[in-house]
gemmi code that builds the backbone of each chain (N, CA, C; Angstrom):
import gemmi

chains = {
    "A": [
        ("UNK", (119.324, 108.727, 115.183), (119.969, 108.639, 113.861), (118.971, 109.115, 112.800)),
        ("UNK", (119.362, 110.317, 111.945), (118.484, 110.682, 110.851), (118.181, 109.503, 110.079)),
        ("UNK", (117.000, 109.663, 109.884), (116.289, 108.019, 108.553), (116.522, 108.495, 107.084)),
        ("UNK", (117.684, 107.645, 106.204), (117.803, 108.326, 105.010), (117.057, 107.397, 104.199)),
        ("UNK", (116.150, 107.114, 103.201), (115.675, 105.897, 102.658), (116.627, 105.051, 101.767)),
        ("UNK", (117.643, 105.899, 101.388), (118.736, 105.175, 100.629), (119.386, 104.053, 101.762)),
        ("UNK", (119.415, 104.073, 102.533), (119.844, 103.283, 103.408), (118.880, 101.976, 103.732)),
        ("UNK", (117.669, 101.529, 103.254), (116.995, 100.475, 103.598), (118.029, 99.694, 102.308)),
        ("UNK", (117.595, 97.976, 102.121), (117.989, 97.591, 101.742), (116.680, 96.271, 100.430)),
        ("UNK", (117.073, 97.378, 99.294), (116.029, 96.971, 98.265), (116.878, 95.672, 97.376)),
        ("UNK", (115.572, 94.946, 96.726), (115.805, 94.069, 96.016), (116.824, 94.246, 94.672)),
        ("UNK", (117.048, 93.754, 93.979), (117.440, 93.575, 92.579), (116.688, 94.478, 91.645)),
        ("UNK", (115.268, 94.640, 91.619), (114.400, 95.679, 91.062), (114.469, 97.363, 91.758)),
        ("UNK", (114.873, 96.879, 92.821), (115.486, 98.083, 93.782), (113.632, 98.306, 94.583)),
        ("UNK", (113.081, 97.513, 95.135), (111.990, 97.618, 95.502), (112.290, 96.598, 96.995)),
        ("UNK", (111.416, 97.741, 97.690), (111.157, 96.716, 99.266), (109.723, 96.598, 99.623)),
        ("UNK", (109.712, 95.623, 99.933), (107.844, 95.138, 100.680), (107.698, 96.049, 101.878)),
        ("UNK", (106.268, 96.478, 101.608), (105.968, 97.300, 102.492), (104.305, 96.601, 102.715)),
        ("UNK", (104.571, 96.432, 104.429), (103.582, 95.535, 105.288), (102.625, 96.841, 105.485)),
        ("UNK", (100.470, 96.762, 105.033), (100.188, 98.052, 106.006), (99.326, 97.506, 106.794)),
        ("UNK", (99.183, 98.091, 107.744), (98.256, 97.531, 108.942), (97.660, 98.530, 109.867)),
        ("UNK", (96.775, 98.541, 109.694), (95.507, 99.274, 110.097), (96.211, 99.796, 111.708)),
        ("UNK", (96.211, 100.720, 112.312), (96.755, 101.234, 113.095), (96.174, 100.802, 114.271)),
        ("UNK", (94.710, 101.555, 114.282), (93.532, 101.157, 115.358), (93.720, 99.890, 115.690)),
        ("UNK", (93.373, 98.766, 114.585), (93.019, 97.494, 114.831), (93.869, 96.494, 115.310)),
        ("UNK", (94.866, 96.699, 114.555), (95.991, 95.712, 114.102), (95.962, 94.842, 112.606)),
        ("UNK", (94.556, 94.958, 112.296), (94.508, 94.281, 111.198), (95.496, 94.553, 110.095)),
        ("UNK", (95.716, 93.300, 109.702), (96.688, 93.588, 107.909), (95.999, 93.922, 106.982)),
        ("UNK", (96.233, 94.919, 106.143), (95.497, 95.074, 105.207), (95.361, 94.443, 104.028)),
        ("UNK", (97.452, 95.078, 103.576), (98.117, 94.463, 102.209), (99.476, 94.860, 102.308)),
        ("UNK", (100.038, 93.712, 101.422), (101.415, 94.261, 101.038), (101.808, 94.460, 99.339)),
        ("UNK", (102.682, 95.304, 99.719), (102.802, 96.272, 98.453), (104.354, 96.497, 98.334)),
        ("UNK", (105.110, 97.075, 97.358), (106.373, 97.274, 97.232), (106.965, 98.571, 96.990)),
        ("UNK", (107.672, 99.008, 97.585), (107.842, 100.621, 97.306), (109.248, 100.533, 96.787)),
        ("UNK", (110.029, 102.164, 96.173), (111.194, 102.068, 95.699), (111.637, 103.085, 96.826)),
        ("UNK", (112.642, 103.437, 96.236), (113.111, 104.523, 97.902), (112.647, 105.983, 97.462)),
        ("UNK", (111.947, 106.355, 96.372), (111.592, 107.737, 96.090), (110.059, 107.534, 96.601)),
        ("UNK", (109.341, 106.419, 96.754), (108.258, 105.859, 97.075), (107.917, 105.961, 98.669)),
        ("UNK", (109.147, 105.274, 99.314), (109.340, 105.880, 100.950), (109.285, 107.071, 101.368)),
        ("UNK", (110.387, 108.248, 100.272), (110.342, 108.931, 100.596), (109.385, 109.863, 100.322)),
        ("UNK", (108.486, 110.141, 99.212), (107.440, 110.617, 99.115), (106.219, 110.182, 100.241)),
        ("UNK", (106.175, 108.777, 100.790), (105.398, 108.656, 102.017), (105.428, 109.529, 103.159)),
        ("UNK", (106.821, 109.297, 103.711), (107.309, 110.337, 104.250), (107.288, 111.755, 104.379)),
        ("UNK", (107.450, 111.995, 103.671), (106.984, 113.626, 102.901), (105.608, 113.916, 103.152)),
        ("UNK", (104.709, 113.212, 102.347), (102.998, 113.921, 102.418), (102.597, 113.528, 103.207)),
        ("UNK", (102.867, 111.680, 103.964), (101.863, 111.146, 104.829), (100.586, 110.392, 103.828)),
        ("UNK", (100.897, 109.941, 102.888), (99.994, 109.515, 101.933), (100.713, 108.100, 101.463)),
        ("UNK", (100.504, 106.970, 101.923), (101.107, 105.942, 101.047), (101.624, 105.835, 99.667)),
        ("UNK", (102.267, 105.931, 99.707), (102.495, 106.136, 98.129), (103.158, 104.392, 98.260)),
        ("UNK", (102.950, 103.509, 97.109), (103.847, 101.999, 96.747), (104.381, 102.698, 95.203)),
        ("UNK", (104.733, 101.774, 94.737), (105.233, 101.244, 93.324), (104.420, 100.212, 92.666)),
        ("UNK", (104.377, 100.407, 91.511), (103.191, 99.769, 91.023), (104.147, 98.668, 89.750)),
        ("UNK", (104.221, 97.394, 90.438), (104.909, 96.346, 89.185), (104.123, 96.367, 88.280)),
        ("UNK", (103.241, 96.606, 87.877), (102.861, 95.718, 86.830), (102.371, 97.037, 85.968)),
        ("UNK", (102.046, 98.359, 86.371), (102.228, 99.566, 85.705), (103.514, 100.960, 85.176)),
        ("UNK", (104.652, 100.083, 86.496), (105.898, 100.811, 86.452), (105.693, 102.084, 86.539)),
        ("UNK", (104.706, 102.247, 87.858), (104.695, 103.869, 88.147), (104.239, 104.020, 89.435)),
        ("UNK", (104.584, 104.759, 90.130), (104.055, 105.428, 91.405), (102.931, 105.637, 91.443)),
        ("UNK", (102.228, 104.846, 92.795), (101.002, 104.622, 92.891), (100.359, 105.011, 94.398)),
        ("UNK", (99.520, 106.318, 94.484), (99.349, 106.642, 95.507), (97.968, 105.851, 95.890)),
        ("UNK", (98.770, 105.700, 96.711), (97.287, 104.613, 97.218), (95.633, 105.382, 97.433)),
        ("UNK", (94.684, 105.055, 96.793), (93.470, 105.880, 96.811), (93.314, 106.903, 96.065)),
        ("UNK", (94.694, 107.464, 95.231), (94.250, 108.383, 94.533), (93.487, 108.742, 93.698)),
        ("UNK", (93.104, 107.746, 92.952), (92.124, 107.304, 92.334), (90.599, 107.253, 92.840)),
        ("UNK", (90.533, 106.426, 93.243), (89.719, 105.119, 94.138), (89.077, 106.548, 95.241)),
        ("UNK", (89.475, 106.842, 95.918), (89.385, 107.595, 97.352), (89.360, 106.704, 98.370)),
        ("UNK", (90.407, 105.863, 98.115), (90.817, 104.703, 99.286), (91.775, 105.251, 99.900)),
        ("UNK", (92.000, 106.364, 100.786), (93.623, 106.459, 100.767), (93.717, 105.919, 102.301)),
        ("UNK", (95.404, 105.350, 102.130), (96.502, 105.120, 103.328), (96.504, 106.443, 103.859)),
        ("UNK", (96.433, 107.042, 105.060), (96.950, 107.775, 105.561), (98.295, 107.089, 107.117)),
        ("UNK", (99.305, 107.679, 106.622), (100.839, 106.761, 107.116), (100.649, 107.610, 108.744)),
        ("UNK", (100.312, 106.483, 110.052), (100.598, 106.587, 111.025), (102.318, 106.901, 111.582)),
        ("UNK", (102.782, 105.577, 111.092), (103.867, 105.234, 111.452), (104.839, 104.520, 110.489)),
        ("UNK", (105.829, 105.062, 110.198), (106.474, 104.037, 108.861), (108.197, 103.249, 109.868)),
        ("UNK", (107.512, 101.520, 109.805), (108.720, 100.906, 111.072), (109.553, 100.017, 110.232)),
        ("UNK", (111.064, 99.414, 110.530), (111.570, 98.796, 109.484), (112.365, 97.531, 110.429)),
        ("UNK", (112.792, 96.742, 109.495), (112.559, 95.410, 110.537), (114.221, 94.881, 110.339)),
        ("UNK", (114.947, 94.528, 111.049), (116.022, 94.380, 112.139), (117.029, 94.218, 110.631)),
        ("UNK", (116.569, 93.520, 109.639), (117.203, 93.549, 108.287), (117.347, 94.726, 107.133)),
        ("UNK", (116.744, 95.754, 108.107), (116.002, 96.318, 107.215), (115.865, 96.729, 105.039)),
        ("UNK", (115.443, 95.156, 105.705), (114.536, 95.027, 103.579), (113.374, 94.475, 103.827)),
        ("UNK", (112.372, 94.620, 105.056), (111.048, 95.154, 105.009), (110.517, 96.331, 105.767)),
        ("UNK", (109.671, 96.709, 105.331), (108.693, 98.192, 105.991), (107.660, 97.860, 106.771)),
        ("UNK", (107.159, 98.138, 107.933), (105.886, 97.834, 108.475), (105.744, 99.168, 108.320)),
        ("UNK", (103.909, 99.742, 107.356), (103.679, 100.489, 107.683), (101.964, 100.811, 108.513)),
        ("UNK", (101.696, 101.392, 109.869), (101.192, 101.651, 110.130), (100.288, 103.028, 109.853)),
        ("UNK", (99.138, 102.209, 109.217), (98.261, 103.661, 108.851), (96.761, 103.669, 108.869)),
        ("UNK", (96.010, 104.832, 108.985), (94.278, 104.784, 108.710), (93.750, 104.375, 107.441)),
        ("UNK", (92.864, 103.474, 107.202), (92.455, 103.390, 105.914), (91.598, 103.882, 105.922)),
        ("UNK", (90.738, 104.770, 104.749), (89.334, 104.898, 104.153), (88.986, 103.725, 103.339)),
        ("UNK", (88.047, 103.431, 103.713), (87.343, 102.762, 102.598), (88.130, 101.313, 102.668)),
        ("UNK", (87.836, 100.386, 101.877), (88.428, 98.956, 101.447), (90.095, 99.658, 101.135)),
        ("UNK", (90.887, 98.804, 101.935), (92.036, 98.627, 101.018), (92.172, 97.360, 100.074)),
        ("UNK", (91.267, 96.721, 99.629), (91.625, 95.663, 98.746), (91.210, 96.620, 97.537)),
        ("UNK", (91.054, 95.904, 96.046), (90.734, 96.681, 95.222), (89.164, 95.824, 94.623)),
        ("UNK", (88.978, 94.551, 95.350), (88.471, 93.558, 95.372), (86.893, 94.116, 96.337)),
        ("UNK", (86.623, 95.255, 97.432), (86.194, 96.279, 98.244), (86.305, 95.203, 99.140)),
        ("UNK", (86.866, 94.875, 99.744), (87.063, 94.210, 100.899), (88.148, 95.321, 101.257)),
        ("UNK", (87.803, 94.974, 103.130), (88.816, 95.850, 103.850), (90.699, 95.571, 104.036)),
        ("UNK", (90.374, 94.191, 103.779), (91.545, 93.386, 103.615), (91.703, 92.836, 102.680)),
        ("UNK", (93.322, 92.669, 101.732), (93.197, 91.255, 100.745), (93.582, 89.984, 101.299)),
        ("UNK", (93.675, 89.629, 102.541), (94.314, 88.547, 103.401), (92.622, 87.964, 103.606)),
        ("UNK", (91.471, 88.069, 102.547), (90.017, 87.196, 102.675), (90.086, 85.875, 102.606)),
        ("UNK", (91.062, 85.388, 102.425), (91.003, 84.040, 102.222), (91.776, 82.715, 103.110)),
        ("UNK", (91.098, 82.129, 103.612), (92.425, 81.585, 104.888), (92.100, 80.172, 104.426)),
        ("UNK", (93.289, 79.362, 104.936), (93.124, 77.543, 104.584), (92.931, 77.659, 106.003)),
        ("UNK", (91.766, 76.482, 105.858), (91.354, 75.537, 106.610), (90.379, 73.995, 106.797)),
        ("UNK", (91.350, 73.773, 107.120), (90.978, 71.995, 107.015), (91.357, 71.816, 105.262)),
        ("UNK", (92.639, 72.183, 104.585), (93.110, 71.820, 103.850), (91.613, 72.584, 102.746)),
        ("UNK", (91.233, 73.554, 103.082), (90.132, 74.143, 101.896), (90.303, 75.789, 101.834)),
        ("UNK", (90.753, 76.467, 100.702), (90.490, 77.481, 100.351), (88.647, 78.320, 101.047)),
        ("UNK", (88.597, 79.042, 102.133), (87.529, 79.575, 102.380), (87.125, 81.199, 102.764)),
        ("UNK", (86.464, 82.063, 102.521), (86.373, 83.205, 102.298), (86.256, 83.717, 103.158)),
        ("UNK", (86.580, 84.570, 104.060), (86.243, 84.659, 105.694), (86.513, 86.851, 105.528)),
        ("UNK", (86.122, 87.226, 104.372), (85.855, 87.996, 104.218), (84.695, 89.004, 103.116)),
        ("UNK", (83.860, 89.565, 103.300), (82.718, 89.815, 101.863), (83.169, 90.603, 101.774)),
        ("UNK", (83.106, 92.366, 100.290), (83.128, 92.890, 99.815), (82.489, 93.783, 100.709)),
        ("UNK", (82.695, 95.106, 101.078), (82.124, 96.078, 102.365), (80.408, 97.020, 101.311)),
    ],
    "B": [
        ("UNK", (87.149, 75.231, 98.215), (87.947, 75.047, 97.168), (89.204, 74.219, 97.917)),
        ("UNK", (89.826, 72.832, 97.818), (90.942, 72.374, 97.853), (91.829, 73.125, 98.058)),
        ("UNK", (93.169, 73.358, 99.112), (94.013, 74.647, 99.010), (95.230, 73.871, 98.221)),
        ("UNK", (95.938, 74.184, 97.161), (97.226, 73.700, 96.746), (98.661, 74.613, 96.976)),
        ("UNK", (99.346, 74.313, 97.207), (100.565, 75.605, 97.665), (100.957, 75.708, 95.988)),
        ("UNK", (101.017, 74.782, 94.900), (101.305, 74.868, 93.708), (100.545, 76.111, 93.497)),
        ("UNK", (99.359, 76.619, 93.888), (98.578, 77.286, 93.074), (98.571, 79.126, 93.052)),
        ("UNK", (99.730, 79.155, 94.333), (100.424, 80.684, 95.068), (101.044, 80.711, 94.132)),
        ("UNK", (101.161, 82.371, 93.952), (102.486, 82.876, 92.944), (103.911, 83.019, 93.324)),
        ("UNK", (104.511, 82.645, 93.151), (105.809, 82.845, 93.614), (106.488, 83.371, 92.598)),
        ("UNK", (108.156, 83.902, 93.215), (108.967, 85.015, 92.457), (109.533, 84.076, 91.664)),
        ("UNK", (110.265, 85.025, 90.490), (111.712, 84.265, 90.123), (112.251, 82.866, 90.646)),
        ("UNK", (112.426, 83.451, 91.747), (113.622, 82.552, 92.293), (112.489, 81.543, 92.838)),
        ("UNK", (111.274, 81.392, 92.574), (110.316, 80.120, 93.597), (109.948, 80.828, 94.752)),
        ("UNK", (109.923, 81.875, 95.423), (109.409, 82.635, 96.817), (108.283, 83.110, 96.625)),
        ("UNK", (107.570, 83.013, 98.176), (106.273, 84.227, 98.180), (107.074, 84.344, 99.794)),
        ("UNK", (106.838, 85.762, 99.693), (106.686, 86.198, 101.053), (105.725, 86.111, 102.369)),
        ("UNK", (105.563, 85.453, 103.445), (104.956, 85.276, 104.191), (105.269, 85.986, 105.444)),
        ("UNK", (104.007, 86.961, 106.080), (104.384, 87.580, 107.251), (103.467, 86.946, 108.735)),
        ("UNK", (104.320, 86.982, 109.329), (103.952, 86.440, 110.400), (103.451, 87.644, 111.388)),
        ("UNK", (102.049, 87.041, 111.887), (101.467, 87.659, 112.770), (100.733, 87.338, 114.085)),
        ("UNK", (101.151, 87.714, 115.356), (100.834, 87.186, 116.753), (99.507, 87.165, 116.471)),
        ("UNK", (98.532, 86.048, 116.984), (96.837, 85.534, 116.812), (96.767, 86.209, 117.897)),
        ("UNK", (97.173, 86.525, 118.860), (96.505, 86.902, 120.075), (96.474, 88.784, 120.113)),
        ("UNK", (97.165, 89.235, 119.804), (97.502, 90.740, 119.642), (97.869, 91.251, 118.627)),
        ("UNK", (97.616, 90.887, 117.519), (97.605, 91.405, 116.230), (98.989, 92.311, 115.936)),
        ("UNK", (100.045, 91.688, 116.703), (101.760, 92.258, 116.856), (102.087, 91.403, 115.625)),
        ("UNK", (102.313, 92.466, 114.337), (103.461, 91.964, 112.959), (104.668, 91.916, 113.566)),
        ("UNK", (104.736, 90.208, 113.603), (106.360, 89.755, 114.110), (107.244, 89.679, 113.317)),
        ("UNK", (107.535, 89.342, 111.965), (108.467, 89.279, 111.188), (108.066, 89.173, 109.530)),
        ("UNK", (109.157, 89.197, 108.590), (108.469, 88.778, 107.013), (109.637, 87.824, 107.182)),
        ("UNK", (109.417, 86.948, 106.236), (110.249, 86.079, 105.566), (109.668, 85.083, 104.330)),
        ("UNK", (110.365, 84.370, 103.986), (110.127, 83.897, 102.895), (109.768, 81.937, 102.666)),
        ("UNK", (108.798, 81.828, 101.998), (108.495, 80.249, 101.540), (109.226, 79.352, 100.239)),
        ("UNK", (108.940, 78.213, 100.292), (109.243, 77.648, 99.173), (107.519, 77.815, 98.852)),
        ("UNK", (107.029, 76.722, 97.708), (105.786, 75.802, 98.001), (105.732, 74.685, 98.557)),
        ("UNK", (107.532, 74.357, 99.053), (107.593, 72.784, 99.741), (107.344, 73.227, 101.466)),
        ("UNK", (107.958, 74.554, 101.668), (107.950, 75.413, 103.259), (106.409, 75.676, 103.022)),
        ("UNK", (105.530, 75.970, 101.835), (104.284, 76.138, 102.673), (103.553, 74.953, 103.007)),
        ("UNK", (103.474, 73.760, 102.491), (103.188, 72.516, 102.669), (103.258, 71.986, 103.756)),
        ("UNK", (104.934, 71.997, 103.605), (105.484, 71.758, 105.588), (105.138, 72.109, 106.869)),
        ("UNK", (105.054, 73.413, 106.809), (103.769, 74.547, 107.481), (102.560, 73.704, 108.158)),
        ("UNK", (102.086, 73.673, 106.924), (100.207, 73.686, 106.789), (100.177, 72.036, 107.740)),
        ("UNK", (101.444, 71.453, 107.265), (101.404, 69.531, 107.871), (101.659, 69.370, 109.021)),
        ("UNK", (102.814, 70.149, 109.459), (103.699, 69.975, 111.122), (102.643, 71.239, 111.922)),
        ("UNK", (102.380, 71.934, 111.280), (101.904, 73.653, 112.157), (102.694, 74.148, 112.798)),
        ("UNK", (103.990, 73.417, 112.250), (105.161, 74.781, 112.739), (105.703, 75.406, 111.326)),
        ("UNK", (105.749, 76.957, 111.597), (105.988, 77.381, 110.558), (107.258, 77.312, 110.287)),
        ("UNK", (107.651, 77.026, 108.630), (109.114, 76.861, 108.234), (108.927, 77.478, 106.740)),
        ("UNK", (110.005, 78.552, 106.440), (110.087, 79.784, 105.989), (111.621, 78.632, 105.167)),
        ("UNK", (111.547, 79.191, 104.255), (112.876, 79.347, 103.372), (114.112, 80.147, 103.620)),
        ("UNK", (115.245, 79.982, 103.732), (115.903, 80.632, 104.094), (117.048, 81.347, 102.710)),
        ("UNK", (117.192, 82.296, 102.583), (117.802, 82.717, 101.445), (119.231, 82.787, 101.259)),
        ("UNK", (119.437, 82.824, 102.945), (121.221, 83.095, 103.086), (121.781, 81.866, 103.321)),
        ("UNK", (120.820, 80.428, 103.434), (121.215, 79.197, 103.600), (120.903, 78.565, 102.878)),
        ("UNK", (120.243, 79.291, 101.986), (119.259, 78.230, 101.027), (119.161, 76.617, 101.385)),
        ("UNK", (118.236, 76.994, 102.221), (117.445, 75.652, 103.395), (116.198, 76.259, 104.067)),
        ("UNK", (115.374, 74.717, 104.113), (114.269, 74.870, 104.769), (114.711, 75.703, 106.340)),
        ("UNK", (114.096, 76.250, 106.720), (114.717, 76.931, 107.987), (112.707, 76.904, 109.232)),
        ("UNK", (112.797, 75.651, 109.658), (111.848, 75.454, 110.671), (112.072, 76.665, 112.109)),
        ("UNK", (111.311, 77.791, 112.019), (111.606, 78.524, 113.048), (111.758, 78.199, 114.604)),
        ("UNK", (112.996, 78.299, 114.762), (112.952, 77.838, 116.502), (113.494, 76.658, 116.384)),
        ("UNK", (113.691, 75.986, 115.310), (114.177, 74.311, 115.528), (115.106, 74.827, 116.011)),
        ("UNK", (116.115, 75.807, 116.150), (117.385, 75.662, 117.459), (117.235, 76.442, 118.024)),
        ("UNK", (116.770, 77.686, 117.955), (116.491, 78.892, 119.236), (115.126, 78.301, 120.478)),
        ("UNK", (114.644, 77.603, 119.945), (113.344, 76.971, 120.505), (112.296, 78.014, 120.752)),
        ("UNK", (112.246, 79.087, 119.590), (111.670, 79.879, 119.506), (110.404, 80.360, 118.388)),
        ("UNK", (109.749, 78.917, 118.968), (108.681, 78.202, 117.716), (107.944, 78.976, 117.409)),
        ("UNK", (107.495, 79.068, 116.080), (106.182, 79.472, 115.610), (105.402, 78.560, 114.640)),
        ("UNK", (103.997, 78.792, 116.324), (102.877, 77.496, 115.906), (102.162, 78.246, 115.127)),
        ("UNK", (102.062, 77.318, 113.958), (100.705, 78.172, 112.789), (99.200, 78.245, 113.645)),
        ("UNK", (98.331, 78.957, 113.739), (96.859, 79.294, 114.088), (96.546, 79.326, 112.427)),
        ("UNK", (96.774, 79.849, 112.097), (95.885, 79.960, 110.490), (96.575, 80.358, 109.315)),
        ("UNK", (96.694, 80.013, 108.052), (97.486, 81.091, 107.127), (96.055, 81.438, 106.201)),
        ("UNK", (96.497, 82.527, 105.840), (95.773, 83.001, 105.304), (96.671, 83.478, 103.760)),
        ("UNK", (95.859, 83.851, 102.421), (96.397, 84.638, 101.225), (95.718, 85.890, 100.679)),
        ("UNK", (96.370, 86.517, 99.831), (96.206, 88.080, 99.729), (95.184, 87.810, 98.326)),
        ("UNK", (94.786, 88.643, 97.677), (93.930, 88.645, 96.506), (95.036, 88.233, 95.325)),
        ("UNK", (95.965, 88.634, 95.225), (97.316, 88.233, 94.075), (97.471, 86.833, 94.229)),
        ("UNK", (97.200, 86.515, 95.684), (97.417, 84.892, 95.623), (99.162, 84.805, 95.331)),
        ("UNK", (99.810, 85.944, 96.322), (101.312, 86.600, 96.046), (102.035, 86.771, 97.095)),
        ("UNK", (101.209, 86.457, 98.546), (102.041, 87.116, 99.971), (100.808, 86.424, 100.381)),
        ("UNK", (101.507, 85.659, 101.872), (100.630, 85.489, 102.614), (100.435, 85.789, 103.982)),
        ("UNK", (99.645, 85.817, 105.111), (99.508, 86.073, 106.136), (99.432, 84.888, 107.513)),
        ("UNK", (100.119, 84.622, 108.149), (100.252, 83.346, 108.866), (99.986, 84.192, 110.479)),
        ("UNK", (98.753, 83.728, 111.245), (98.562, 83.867, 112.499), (99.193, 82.695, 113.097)),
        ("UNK", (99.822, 83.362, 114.067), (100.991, 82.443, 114.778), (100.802, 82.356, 116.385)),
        ("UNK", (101.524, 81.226, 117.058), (101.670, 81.728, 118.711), (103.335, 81.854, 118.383)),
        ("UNK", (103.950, 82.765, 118.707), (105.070, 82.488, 118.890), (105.607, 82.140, 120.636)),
        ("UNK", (106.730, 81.647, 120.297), (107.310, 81.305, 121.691), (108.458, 81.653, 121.670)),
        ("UNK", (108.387, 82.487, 122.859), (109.571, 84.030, 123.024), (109.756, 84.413, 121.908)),
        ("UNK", (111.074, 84.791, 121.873), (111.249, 86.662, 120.507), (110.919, 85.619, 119.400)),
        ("UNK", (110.633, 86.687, 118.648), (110.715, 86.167, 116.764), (111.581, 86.549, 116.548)),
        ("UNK", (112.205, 87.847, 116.694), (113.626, 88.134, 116.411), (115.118, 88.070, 116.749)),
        ("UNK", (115.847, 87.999, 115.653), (117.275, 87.143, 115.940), (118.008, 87.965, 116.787)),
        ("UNK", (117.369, 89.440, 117.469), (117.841, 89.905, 117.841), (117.487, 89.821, 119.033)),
        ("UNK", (116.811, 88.728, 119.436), (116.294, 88.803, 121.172), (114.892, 89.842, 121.597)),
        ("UNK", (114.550, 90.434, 120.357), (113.338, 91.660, 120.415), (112.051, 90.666, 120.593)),
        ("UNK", (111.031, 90.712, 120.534), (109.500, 90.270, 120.238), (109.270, 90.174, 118.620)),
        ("UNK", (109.576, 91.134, 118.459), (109.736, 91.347, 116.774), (110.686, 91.989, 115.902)),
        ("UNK", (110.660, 91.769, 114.802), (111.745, 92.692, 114.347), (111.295, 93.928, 113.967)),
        ("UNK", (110.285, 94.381, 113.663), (109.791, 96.032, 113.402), (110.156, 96.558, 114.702)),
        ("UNK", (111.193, 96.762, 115.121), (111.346, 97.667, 116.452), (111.994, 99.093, 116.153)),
        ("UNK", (111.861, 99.656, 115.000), (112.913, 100.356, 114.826), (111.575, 101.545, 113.910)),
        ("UNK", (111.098, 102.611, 114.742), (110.225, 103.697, 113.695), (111.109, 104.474, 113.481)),
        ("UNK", (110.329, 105.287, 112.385), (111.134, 106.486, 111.934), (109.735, 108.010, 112.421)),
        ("UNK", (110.470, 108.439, 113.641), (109.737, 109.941, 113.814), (110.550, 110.565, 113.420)),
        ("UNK", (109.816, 111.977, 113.243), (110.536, 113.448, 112.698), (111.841, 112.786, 111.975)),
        ("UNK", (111.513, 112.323, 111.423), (112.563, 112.330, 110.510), (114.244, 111.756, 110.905)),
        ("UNK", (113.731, 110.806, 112.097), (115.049, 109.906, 112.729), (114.854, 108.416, 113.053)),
        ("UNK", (115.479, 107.564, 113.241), (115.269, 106.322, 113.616), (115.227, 105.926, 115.291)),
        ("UNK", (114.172, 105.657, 115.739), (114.298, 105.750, 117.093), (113.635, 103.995, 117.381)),
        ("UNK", (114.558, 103.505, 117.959), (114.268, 101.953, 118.835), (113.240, 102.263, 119.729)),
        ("UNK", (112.124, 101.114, 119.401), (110.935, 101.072, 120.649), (110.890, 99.770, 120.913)),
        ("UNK", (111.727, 98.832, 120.694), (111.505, 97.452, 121.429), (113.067, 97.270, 121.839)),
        ("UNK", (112.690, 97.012, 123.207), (114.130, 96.535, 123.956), (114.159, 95.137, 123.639)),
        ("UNK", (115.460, 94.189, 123.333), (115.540, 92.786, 123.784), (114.916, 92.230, 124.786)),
        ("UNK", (114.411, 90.985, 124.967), (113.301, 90.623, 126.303), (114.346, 90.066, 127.115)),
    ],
}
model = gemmi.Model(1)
for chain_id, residues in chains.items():
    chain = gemmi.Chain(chain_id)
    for i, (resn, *xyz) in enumerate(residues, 1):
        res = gemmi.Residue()
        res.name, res.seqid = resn, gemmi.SeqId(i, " ")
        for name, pos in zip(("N", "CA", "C"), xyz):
            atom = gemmi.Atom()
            atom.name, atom.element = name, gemmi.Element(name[0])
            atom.pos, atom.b_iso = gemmi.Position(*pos), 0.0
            res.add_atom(atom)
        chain.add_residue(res)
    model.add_chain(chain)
structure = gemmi.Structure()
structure.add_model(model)
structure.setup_entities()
C-alpha cells in the first residue's frame, strides 16, 4: 500500500509524536512532533525534519547545531497517531549535549542523572 | 532530587506521553498516555498504567489481556514532557496480538508489515 502522510492520524494542532531511536543501538534519543508536510519532507530528503511548538516552524533537526537525524527507517504504530523513527545521530541529540534527553531516571523515589553532557 | 509526578508537564487535557520500551532489547513497544495519578500508580504497583483516552480510565496494562507491563525504570526527557518507561512485557504489547505496535514501515514509498501476530 503506497504511504500517503495525510493518512496518519494527527492531533487537534494537526501534529503527531514522533519517537527517534538510534538505529545501531536501540537507544531513545527524543520525542518530537511533526505535521504531515514535516513527514513528508523527512521522507523526501532523509533528514528529520519535526515541528517546532514553541517556534511554529519547521525544524530540521541539526541544521543549525550540525546534530543531524539522518532517517533510517520511518515506522507507524497499529493506531497510527504515533511515528517510530529510526535513524543515525551525529553528535548529541539533546540540545542539553547529551546523547539522549531521557538523562534522567527515578529511582528509589529520587530524580538522578544517569547521563553527562558528551 | 525527590521525584514528584506533579512536577512533569502535561498537556491541556492533564497528559504526558509515555513510551514504553523492552529493558532487555531495546524493542519500542508502544506510546500511550499518563495521568500524574497513572504515573504515581506506576512508580507504586510497578505495573505500568497509562490513561486511557477512549475510556477515560486508568487503564493498568494487561489487567485483562494478562499482558503485563512490569516497570524496570522510568525515566524523563529534558522538557520534563514525555517519558521513557523500561519495561518486561509479558507477551504482545499490542492489541493486535503483534510484540509491538510499530510493525508497520514505510519503504520506497509503501507500507509494508514486518511483525506478524505471535
Amino acid at each position: 500500500m503506497p504511504f500517503d502522510p495525510a493518512t496518519l492520524r494527527y492531533d487537534a494542532r494537526g501534529l503527531i509524536p514522533a519517537i527517534a531511536q538510534e538505529a545501531e543501538t536501540g537507544e531513545v534519543l527524543m520525542m518530537a512532533w511533526m505535521t504531515a508536510e514535516a513527514v513528508a519532507r523527512t521522507l523526501k530528503t532523509g533528514r528529520v525534519t519535526y515541528w517546532s511548538r514553541s517556534r511554529q516552524a519547521f525544524w530540521e533537526k541539526g541544521a543549525t547545531s550540525g546534530n543531524l537525524q539522518e532517517l533510517v527507517e520511518m515506522r507507524l504504530d497499529c493506531d497510527r497517531d504515533t511515528l517510530l523513527l529510526l535513524v543515525r545521530q551525529t553528535g548529541p541529540a539533546c540540545h542539553t549535549g547529551r546523547r539522549s534527553c531521557f538523562y534522567t531516571a527515578v529511582r528509589d523515589g529520587a530524580e538522578v542523572e544517569i547521563l553527562a553532557p558528551e
